[in-house]
C-alpha positions as CSV (number, residue, x, y, z in Angstrom):
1,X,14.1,-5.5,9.4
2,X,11.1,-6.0,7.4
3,X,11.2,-7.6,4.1
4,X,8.5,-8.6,1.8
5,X,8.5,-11.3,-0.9
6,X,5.8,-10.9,-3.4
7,X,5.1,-14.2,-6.2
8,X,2.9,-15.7,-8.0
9,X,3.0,-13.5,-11.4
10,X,3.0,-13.9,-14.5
11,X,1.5,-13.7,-18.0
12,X,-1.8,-14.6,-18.4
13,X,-4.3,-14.3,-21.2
14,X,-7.1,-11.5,-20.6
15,X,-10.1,-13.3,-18.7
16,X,-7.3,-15.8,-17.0
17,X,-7.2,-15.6,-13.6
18,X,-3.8,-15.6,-10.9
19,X,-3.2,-15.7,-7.6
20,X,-0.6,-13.5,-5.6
21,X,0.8,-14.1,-2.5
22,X,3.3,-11.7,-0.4
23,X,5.0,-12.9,2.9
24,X,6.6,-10.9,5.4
25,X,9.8,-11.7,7.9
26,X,10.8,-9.1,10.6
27,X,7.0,-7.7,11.2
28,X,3.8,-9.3,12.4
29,X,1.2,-8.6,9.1
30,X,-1.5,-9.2,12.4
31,X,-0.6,-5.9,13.6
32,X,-1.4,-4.0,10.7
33,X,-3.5,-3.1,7.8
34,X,-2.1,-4.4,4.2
35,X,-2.6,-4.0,0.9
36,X,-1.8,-4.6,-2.9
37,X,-0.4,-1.7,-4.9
38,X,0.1,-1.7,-8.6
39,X,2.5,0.2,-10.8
40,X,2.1,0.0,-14.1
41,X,4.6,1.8,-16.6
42,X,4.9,5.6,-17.0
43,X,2.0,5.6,-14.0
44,X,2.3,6.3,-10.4
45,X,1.7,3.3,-8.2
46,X,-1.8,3.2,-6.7
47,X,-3.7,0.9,-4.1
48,X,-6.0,-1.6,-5.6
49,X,-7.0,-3.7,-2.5
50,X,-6.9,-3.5,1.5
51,X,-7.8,-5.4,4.0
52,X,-7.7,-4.2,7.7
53,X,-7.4,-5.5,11.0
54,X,-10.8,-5.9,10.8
55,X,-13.2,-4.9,9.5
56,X,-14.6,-5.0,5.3
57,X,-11.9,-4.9,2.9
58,X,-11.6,-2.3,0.2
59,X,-11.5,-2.2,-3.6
60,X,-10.3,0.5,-6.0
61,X,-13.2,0.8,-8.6
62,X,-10.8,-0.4,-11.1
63,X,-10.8,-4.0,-10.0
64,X,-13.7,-4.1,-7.1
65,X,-15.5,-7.8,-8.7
66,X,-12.9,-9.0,-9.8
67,X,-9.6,-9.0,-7.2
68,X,-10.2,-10.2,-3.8
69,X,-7.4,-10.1,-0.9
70,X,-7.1,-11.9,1.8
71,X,-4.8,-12.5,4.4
72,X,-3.1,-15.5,6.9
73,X,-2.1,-13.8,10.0
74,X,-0.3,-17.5,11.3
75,X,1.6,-17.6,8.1
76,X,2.5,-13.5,7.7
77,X,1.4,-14.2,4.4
78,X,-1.4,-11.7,2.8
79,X,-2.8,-12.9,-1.2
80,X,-4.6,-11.5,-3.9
81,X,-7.3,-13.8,-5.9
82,X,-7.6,-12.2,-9.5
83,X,-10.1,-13.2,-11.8
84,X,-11.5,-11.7,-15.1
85,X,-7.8,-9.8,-16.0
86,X,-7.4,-7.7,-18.6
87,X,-4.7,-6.0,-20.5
88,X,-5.4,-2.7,-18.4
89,X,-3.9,-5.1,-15.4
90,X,-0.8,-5.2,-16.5
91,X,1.7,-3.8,-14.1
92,X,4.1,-4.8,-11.5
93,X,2.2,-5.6,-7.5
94,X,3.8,-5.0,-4.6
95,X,2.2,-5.6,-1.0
96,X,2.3,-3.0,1.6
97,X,1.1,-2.0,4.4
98,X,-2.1,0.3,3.5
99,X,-1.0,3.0,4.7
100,X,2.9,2.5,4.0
101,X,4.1,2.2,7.7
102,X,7.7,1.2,7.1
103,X,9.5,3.9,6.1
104,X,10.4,3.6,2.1
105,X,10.7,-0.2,2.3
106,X,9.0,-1.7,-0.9
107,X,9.3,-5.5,-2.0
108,X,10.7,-5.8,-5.4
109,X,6.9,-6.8,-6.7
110,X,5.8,-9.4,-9.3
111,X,5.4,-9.2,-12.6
112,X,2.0,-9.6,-14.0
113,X,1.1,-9.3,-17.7
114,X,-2.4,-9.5,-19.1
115,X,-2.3,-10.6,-23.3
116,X,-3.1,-12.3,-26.4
């Protein structure tokens, strides 16, 4: 049974920086793509970073610059390095895999809130 714990949120003034990480029990991350989705309120959730197998990672527009994930197949553990934040990054992030290959599963996400 998969199960992923995301962490590392909080509030953080705009230009502040934070550092996600998301690890996974009952799956081998190694074996898939993943990624770090965002859902902010009254908005759908949406992909802002991926990183496959191999291969270049991917950015949404929104955040390419400024986000960067990575991932640590030894420790099932996949992070997101964000810099430069702004109030428009508020939301709640979740990790996935990118595409969503477990069914309706999601983690229960980390907070993050961008202000003054």
């Amino acid at each position: 049974q998969v199960q992923l714990v995301e962490s590392g949120g909080g509030l953080v003034q705009p230009g502040g920086s934070l550092t996600l990480s998301c690890a996974a029990s009952g799956t081998r991350i190694g074996s898939y793509a993943m990624g770090w989705y965002r859902q902010a309120p009254g908005k759908q959730r949406e992909l802002v970073a991926r990183i496959p197998i191999g291969g270049r990672t991917e950015y949404a527009d929104s955040v390419k610059g400024r986000f960067t994930i990575s991932r640590n197949n030894a420790q099932n553990t996949v992070f997101l390095q964000m810099s430069s934040l702004k109030p428009q990054d508020t939301a709640v992030y979740f990790c996935n895999s990118a595409p969503p290959q477990w069914g309706d599963y999601w983690g229960q996400g980390t907070q993050v809130t961008v202000s003054s």
